[in-house]
C-alpha positions as CSV (number, residue, x, y, z in Angstrom):
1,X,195.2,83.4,-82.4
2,X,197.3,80.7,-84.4
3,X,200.4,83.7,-84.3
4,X,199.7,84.1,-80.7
5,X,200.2,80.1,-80.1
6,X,203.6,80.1,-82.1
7,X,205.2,82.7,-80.5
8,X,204.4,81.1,-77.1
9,X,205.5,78.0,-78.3
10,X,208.7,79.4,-79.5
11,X,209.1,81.4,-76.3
12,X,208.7,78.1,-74.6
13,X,211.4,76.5,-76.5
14,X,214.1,79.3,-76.3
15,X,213.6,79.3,-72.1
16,X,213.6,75.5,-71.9
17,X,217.2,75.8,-73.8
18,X,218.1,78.9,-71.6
19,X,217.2,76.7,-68.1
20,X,217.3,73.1,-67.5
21,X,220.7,71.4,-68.1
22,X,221.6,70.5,-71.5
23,X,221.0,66.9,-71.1
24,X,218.0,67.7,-70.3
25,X,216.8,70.2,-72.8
26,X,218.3,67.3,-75.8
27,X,216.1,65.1,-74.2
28,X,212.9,67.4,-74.3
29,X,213.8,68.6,-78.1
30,X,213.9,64.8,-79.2
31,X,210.4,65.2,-77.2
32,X,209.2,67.7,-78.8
33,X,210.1,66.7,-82.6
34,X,208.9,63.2,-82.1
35,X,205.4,64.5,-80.5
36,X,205.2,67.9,-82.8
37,X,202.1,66.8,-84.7
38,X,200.4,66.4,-81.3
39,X,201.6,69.3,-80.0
40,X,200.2,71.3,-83.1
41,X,197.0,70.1,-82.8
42,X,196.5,70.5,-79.3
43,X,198.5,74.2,-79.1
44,X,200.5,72.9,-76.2
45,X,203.9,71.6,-75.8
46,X,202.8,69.7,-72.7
47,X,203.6,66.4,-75.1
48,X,207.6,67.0,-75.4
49,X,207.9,67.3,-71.2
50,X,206.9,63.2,-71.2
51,X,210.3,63.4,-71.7
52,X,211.1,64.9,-68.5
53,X,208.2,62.7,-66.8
54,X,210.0,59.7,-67.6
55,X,213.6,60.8,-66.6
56,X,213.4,63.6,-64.2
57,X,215.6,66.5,-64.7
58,X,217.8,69.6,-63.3
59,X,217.3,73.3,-64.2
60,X,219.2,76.6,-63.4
61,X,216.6,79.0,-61.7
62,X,216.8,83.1,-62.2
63,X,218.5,82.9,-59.4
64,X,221.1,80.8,-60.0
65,X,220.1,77.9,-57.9
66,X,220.2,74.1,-59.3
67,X,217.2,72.1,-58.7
68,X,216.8,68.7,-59.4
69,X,213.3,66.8,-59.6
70,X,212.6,63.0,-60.1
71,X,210.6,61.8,-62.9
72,X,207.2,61.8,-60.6
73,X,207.7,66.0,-60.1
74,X,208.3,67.7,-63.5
75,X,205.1,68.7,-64.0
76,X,204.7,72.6,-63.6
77,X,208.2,72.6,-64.0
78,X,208.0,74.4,-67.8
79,X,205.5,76.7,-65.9
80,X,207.9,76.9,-63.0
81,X,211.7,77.3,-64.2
82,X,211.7,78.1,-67.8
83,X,208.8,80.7,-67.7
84,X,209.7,81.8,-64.6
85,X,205.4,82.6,-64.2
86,X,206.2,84.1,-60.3
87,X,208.9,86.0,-60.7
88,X,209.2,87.6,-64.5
89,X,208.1,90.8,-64.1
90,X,211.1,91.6,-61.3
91,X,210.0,90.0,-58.2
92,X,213.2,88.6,-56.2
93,X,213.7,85.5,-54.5
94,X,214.5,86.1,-51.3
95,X,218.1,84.3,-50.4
96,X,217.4,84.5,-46.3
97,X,214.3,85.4,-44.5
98,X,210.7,83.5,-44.9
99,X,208.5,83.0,-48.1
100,X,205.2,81.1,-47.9
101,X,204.1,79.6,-50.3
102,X,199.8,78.9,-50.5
103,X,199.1,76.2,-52.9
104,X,202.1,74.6,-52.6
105,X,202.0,71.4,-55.1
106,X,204.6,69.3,-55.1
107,X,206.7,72.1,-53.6
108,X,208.3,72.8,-56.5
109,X,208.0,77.1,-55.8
110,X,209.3,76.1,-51.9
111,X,212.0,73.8,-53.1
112,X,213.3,77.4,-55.0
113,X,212.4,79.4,-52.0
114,X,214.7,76.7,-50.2
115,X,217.9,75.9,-52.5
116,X,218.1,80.0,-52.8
117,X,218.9,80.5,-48.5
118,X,215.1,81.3,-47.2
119,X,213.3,79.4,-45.0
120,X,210.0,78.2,-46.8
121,X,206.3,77.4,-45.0
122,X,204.9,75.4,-48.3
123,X,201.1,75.4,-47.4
124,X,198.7,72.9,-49.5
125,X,195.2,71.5,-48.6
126,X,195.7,67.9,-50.5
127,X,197.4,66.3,-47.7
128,X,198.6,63.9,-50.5
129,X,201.1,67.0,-51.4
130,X,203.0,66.7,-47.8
131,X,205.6,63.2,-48.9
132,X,206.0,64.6,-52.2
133,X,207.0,68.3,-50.5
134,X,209.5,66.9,-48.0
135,X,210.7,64.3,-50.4
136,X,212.1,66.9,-53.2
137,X,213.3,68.8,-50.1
138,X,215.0,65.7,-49.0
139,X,216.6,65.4,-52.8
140,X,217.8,69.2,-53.0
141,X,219.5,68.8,-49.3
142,X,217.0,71.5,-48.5
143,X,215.0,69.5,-45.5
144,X,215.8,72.4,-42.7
145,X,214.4,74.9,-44.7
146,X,211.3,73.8,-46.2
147,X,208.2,73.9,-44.1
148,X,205.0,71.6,-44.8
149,X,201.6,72.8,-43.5
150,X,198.1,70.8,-44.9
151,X,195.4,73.4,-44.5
152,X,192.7,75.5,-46.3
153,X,194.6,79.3,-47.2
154,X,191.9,80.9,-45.8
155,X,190.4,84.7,-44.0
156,X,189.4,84.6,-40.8
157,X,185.6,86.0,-41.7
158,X,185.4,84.3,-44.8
159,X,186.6,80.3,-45.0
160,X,189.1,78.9,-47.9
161,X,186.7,76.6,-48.1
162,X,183.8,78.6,-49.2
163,X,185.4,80.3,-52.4
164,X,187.3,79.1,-55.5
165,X,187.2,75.4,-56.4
166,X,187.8,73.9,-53.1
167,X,184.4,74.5,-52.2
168,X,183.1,72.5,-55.2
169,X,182.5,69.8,-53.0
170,X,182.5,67.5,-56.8
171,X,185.8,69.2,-57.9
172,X,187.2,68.2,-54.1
173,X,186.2,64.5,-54.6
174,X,188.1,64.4,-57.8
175,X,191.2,66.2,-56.6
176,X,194.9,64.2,-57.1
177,X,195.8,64.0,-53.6
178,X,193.2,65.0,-51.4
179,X,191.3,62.9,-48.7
180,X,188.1,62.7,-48.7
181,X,187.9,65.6,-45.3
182,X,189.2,68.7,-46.2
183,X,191.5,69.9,-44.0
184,X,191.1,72.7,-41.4
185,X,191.5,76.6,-42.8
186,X,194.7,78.3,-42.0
187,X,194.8,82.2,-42.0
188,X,198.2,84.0,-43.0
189,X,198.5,85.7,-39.6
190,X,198.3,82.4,-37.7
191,X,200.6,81.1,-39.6
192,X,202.8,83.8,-39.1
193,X,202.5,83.5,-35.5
194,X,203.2,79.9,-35.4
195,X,206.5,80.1,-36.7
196,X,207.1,83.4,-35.6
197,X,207.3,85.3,-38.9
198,X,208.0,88.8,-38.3
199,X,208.5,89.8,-41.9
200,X,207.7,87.7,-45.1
201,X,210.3,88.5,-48.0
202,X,207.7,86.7,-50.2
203,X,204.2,85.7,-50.8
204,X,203.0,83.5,-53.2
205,X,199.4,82.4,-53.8
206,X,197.8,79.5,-56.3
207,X,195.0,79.0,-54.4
208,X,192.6,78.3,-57.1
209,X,190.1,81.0,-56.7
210,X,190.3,81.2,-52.1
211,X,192.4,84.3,-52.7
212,X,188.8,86.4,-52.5
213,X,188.7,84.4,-49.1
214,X,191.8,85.2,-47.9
215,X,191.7,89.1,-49.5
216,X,188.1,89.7,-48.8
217,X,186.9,93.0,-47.9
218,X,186.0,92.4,-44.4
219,X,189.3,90.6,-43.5
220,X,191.7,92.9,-41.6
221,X,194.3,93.1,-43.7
222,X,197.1,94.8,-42.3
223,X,199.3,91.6,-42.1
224,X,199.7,92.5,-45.9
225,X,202.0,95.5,-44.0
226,X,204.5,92.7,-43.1
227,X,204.4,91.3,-47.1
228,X,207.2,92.7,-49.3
229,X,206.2,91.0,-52.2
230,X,203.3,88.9,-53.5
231,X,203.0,86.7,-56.7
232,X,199.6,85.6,-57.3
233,X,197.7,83.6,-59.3
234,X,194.1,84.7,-60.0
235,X,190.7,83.0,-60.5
236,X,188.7,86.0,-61.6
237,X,185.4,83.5,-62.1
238,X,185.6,83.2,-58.1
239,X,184.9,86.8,-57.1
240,X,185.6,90.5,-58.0
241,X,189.5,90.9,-59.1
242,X,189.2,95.1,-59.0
243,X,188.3,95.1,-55.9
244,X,190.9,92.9,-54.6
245,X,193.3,94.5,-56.5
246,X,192.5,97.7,-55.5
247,X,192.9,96.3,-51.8
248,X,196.2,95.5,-52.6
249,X,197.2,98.5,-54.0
250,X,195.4,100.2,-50.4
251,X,197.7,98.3,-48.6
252,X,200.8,100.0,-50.2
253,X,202.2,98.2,-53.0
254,X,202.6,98.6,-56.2
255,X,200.5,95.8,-58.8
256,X,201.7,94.8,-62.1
257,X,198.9,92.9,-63.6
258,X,199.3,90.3,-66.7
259,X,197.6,88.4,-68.8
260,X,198.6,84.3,-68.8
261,X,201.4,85.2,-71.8
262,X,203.0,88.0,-69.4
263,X,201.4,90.8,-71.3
264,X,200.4,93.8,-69.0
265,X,196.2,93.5,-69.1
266,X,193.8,95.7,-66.5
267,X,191.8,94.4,-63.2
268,X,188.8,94.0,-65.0
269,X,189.8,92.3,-67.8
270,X,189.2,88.6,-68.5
271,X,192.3,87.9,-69.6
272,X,193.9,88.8,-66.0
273,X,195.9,86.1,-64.7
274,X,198.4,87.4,-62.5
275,X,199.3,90.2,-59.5
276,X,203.0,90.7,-58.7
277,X,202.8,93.2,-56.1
278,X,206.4,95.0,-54.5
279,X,206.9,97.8,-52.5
């Protein structure tokens, strides 16, 4: 366990250096010197980005787009930019075209979407999320392209709401930038239809465990038909991951599944983390 820890940290270290701006990654090493007996003792490196958290900072993408974020944004940015968690097993940005993104955030996955030449729906159910999304569009130049919708990612037969932990009504009450409503559920389809979506060059779900809603067995699923790639996150304590794996794979693409590192892991194992799913 203590090896696995160091190489991630040291994996962590050589793709800060390899992505945000040098300025930037001399900043985060002071960090991460000054902070390193916390950072040992916890196993994270979360301590060195308070450099970042205080200052804001730029970073090269994979695909070759700058992004800048304030001070109030970086966080997910490690997770984001440098480890490149959505797209590291091959998945492509798309540079024109539509990509949703469920579970938005901050917007910092749509802001990519954006500054790379695709149009981005970013689709979040804190309506807290919906400033901060249109102002890091309005500080990449990126307004036109970036998309905010405040709803539930949800099936049709089976609500958002009623999987994952939005439908911990105690873990909702305590969320960073929710109200105290939840908002109303939003099915991919419809929102598709609304901004008439034809064809989505990328899908990527964080929805905290309402993919099984939105993947569910008894959803009709042949919108996935007009997907050419997914990235998603998954919650495998919210419902069977096999079985919606195996759904995916029914619906024509091919699933690389990996473990939180980026190791290849199967569908049933605990360890799962992530689908990236291509054609």
């Amino acid at each position: 366990m203590q090896a696995r820890l160091i190489s991630r940290a040291a994996d962590d270290v050589l793709s800060v250096c390899r992505t945000a701006y040098p300025p930037e990654v001399a900043r985060w090493l002071t960090s991460l010197v000054i902070h390193l007996p916390t950072c040992a003792r916890s196993g994270s490196l979360s301590p060195a980005d308070l450099a970042w958290a205080r200052s804001g900072a730029r970073f090269r993408t994979s695909t070759g787009a700058t992004i800048c974020l304030p001070a109030a944004y970086t966080a997910g940015a490690r997770e984001m930019y440098c480890r490149n968690v959505y797209l590291r097993t091959g998945l492509v940005m798309p540079s024109s075209g539509w990509v949703i993104d469920l579970g938005a955030n901050r917007g910092l996955f749509s802001i990519w979407a954006a500054v790379t030449g695709a149009q981005a729906v970013a689709v979040d159910a804190q309506q807290g999320f919906a400033p901060l999304i249109k102002g890091l569009a309005a500080r990449n130049n990126v307004t036109d392209h970036v998309h905010v919708e405040i709803a539930v990612a949800s099936g049709v037969k089976l609500s958002g709401a009623a999987a994952g932990v939005i439908a911990d009504d105690s873990r909702w009450a305590t969320a960073s930038h929710g109200l105290p409503e939840r908002p109303a559920n939003l099915t991919v389809p419809a929102l598709m239809s609304s901004y008439g979506i034809d064809q989505v060059g990328l899908l990527k779900v964080d929805v905290e465990g309402g993919e099984f809603a939105l993947l569910d067995a008894d959803e009709d699923l042949r919108w996935l038909e007009r997907v050419d790639q997914v990235a998603m996150e998954i919650h495998g304590q919210h419902g069977d991951a096999a079985a919606m794996v195996g759904r995916l794979r029914g619906a024509g693409f091919s699933v690389d599944l990996r473990d939180n590192d980026g190791g290849r892991t199967a569908a049933r194992s605990s360890q799962l983390a992530y689908a990236y799913c291509s054609r």
